[in-house]
TIBA-549607 format. One record per residue (C-alpha): x, y, z. Coordinates in steps of 0.5 Angstrom, whole numbers, plus 500, padded with zeros to 3 digits. Each point is the difference from the previous one (the first is absolute). Example, Ala and Ser with C-alpha at 12.3 -4.5 7.8 and 13.67 -1.06 7.14 Angstrom:
@xx:525&yy:491&zz:516
@xx:502&yy:507&zz:498
//
This chain:
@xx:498&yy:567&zz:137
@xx:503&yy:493&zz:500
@xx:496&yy:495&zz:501
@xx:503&yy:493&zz:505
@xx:498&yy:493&zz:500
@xx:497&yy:496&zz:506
@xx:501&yy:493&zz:499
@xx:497&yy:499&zz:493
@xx:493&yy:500&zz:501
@xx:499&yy:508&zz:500
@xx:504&yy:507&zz:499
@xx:500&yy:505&zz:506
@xx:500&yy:507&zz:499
@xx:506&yy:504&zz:502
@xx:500&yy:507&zz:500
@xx:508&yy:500&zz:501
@xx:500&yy:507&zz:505
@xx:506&yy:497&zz:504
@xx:501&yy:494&zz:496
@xx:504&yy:503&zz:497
@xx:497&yy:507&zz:498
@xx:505&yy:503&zz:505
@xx:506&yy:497&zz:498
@xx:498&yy:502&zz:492
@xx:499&yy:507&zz:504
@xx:507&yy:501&zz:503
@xx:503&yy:498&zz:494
@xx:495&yy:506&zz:496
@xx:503&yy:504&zz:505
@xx:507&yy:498&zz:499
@xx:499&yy:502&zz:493
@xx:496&yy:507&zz:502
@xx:506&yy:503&zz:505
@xx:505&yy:497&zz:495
@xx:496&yy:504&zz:494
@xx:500&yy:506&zz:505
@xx:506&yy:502&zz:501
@xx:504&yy:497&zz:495
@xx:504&yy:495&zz:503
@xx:505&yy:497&zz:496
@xx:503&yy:493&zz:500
@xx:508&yy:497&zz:500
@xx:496&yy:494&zz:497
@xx:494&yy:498&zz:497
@xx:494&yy:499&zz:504
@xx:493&yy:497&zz:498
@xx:494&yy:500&zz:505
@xx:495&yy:495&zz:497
@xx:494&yy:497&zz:503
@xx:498&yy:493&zz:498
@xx:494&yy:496&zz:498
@xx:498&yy:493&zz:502
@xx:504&yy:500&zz:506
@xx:493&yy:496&zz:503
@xx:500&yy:495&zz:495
@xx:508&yy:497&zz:500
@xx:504&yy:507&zz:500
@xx:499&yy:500&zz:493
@xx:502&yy:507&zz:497
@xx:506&yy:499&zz:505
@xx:504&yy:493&zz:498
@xx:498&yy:502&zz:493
@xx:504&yy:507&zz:501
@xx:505&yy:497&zz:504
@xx:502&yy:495&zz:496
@xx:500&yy:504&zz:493
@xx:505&yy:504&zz:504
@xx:504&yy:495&zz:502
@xx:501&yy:498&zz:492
@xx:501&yy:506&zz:499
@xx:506&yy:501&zz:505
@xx:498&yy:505&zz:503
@xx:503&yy:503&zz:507
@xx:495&yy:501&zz:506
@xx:503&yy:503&zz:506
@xx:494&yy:499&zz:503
@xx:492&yy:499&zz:501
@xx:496&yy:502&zz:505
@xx:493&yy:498&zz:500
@xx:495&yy:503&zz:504
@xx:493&yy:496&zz:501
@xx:494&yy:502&zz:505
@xx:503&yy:506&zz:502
@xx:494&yy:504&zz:504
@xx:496&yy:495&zz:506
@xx:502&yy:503&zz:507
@xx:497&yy:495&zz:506
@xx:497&yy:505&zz:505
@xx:505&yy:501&zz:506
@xx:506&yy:498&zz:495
@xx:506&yy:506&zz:499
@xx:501&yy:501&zz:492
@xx:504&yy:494&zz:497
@xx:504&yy:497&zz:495
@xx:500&yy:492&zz:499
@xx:506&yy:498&zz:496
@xx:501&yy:492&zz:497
@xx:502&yy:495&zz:504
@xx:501&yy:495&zz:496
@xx:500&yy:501&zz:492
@xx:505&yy:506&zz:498
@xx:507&yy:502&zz:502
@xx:502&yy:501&zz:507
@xx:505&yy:506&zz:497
@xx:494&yy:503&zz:497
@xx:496&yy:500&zz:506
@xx:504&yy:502&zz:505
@xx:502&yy:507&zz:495
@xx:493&yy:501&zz:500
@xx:500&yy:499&zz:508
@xx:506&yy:505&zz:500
@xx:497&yy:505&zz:496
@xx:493&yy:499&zz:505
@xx:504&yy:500&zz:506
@xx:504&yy:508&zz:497
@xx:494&yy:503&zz:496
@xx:494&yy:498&zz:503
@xx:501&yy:499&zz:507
@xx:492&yy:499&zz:501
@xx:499&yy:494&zz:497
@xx:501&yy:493&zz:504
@xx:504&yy:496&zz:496
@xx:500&yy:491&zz:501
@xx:499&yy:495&zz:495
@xx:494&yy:497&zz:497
@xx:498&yy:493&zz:498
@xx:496&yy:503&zz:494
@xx:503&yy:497&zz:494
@xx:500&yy:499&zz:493
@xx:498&yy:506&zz:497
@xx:504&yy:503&zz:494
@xx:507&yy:501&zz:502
@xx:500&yy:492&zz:501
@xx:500&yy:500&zz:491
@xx:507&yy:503&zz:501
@xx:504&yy:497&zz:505
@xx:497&yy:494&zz:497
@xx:504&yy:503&zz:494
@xx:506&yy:501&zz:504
@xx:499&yy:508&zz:501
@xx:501&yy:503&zz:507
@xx:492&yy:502&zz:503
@xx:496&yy:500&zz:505
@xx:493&yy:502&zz:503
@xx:497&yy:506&zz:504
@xx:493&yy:498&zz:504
@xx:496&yy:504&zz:504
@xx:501&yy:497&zz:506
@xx:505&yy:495&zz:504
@xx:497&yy:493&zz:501
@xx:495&yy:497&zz:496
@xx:494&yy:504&zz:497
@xx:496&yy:503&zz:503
@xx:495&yy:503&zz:496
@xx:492&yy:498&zz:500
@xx:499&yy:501&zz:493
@xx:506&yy:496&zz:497
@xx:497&yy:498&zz:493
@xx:493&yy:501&zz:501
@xx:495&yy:506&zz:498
@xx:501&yy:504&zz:506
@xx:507&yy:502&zz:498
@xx:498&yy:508&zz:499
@xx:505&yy:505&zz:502
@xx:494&yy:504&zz:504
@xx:500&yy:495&zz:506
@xx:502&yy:500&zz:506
@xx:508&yy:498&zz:501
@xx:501&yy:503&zz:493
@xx:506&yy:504&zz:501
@xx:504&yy:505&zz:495
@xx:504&yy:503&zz:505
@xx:503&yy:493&zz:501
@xx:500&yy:499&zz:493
@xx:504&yy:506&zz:498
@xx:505&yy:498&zz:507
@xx:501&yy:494&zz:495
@xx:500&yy:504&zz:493
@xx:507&yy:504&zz:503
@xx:503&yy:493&zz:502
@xx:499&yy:499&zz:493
@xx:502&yy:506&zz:497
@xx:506&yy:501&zz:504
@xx:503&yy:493&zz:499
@xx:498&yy:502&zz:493
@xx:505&yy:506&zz:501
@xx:505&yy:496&zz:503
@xx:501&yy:494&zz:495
@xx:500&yy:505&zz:494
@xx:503&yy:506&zz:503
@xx:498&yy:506&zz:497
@xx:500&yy:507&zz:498
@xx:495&yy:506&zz:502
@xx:499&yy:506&zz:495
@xx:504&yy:507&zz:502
@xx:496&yy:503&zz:505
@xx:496&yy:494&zz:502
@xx:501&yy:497&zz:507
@xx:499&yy:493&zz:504
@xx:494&yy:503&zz:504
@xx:496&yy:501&zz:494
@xx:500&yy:491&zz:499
@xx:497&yy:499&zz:507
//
């Protein structure tokens, strides 16, 4: 449950269903398929999920920074906020930074839609600010995947509405974005699959 400030005189309750529920939820899945079928990486890999995002990015700039004094090498970062509202009549998309990330980054995860998930419509969007931004900040190659192309669209953005059960709550489009992540994922660390296993069991 988080809870958000409106312009200091109250604090409105925000469930967090989309906001940023469905992206904590891709990033579960992420871990579930990897526990699955005993997926092993040619480099580490960390799934994480920050707390403070709301209030000033906090938990982010705090990890951000602690990396960057540790010397740490970050091949990339991928963000995945908001995730799960689908406007009626819209194909399934997927919204990718416009402004604050690294178009190298962007355009590999664009690329990676484009060969693997071909349903989604892919485009920039004007959403900015979430976590990936404490890390390019810090000089590290991030970028951000939003649930649609252009600005938000959700009615229920930082409010008490924001449920998963309501209508334009979409898993199936949060799963399409989930397998951009993981297959992004897969590309950046290079991996190896148990004997027996094959790539289909990862979808």
């Amino acid at each position: 449950m988080s809870y958000l400030p409106v312009p200091e005189t109250a604090i409105e309750r925000a469930p967090g269903g989309n906001d940023d529920g469905s992206g904590t939820i891709s990033i579960l899945n992420i871990a579930r398929r990897i526990r699955q079928t005993g997926i092993t990486f040619r480099t580490n890999v960390e799934l994480v999920v920050f707390a403070g995002e709301e209030q000033g990015l906090l938990g982010s700039k705090a990890y951000a920074k602690e990396l960057r004094e540790r010397g740490a090498n970050i091949v990339l970062m991928i963000q995945a906020d908001m995730l799960a509202y689908h406007v009626p009549d819209e194909r399934p998309q997927l919204g990718l930074a416009q402004f604050i990330g690294t178009p190298e980054v962007t355009q590999l995860v664009a690329n990676i839609s484009a060969i693997y998930i071909p349903e989604l419509t892919v485009g920039f969007t004007v959403v900015c600010c979430s976590d990936h931004q404490s890390f390019h900040e810090h000089g590290y190659p991030a970028t951000h995947l939003f649930e649609r192309a252009g600005p938000i669209a959700d009615p229920m953005y930082h409010n008490s509405g924001d449920l998963s059960d309501r209508p334009g709550y979409d898993l199936n489009q949060v799963r399409s974005i989930c397998k951009v992540q993981f297959a992004t994922l897969l590309h950046a660390a290079g991996f190896g699959l148990p004997e027996g296993a094959n790539l289909e069991e990862l979808d």
